[in-house]
N, C-alpha and C positions, 0 to 999 in steps of 0.2 A: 605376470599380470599386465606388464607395461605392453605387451608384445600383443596379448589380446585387446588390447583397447586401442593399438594403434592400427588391427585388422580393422577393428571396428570402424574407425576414426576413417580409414582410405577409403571403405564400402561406403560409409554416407556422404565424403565428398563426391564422388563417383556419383552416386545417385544425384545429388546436389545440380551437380555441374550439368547433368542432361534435366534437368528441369531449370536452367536458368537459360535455353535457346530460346531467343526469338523468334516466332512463329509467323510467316510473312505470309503464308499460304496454306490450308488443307483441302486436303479433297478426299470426301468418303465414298462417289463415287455412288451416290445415291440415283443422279443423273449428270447429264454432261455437257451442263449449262454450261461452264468455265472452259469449255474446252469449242475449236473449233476442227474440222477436215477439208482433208486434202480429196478432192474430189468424190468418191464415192469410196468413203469409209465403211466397214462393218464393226465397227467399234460399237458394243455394247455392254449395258451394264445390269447387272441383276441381283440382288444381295447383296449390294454393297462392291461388287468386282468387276472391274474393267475384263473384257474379252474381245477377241475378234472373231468373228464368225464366216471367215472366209481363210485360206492358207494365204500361201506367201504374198507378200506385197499389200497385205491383209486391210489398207489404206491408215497412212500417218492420223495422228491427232496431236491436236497441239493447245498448250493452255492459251487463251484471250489473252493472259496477262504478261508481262516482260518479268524478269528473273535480271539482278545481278551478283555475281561474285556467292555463293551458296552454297549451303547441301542440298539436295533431292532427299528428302529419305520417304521407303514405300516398302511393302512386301511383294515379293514375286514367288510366283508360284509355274513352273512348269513341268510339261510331261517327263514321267521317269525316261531316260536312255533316248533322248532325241535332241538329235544335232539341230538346231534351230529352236523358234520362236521369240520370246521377248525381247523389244529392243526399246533403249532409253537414252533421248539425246539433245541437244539444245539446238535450236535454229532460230535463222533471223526472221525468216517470212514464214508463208503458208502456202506451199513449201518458201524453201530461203538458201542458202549457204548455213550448211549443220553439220555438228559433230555429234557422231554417236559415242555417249561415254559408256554403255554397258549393254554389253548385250549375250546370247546363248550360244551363235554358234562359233565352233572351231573354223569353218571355211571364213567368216567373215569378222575378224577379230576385232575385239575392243578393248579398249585400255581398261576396264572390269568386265571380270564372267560375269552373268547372269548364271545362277546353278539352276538345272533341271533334273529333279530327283521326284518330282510326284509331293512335298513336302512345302510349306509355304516358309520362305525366309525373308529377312530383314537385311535390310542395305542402306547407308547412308553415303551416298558419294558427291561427293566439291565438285563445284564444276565454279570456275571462271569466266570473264565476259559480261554480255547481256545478250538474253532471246527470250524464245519459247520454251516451254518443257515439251519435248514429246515423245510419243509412245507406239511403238507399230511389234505387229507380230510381223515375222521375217524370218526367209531362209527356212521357211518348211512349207506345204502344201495342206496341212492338214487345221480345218476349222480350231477354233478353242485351244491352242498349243501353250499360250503365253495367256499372263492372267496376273492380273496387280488389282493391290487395293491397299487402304493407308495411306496415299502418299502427302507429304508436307513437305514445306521449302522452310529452312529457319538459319540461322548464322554459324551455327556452329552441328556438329556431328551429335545426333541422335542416338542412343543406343537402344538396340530391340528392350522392350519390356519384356520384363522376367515375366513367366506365366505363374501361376499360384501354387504348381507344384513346387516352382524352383524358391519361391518364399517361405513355404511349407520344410523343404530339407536345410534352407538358411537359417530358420528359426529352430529347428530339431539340433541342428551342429552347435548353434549358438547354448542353445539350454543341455547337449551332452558335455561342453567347453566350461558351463558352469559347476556342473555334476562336479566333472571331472575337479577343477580348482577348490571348491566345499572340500570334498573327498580328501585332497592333497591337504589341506589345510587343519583338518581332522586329524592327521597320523602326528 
């Protein structure tokens, strides 16, 4: 019993602890007020999702606002089996002296992938310093390749929210875990 209640016990710190980030920034990405470009961007947004609508060099954006010492966290979504698209970085100007901390492709490496699988995933990455946040599709030629939405800045690491299936099979394991304990308790 002790052993199930201290499952128990780690799952709701766990949960706990990503609801006690401070949230210094979000963006739904509804429009892209908070954000400025580097020349002639095609950065746009539609349902909620950042996109570019031109290939490579697809024109930087970058938030209005400065960023220090933080996570980024956002969803990215890109094309299945292509070398390129998403990239995600910090800069001092518009443009400035910038680091890319995450990006898609193998030619042009970052200290985080970016996965492109066609499937939308969750990423929380520290970045260091003060700048901009910014976001370019890069290193592919093709419209629409990279694609974010979610994103927030907060103190500490985010983790993806569980979807309802995955509370659904948590609360099933939880109630067969009890079965199971009644059961044992009964012989």
């Amino acid at each position: 019993m002790k052993k199930y209640l201290l499952t128990l016990g780690l799952l709701v710190g766990a949960l706990g602890q990503s609801m006690a980030a401070t949230t210094y920034f979000t963006e739904n990405f509804d429009n892209l007020n908070a954000w400025t470009t580097k020349g002639d961007s095609s950065a746009t947004v539609s349902g909620n999702v950042l996109t570019f609508g031109r290939g490579n060099s697809a024109g930087d954006i970058f938030s209005l606002a400065t960023f220090s010492n933080g996570y980024v966290n956002f969803q990215y979504r890109g094309v299945a089996n292509v070398d390129g698209g998403g990239y995600f970085g910090i800069s001092q100007g518009f443009p400035g002296n910038h680091t890319w901390l995450a990006g898609s492709s193998s030619r042009f490496p970052t200290p985080f992938t970016l996965i492109n699988d066609g499937t939308w995933r969750s990423y929380s990455i520290q970045f260091s310093g003060t700048g901009h946040l910014m976001l370019e599709q890069f290193a592919n030629d093709t419209p629409g390749q990279a694609q974010f939405r979610g994103l927030s800045v907060t103190d500490v690491a985010v983790t993806a929210v569980p979807e309802p299936e995955s509370y659904a099979m948590l609360l099933a394991g939880l109630g067969l875990m009890g079965v199971a304990i009644k059961r044992k308790k009964s012989k």
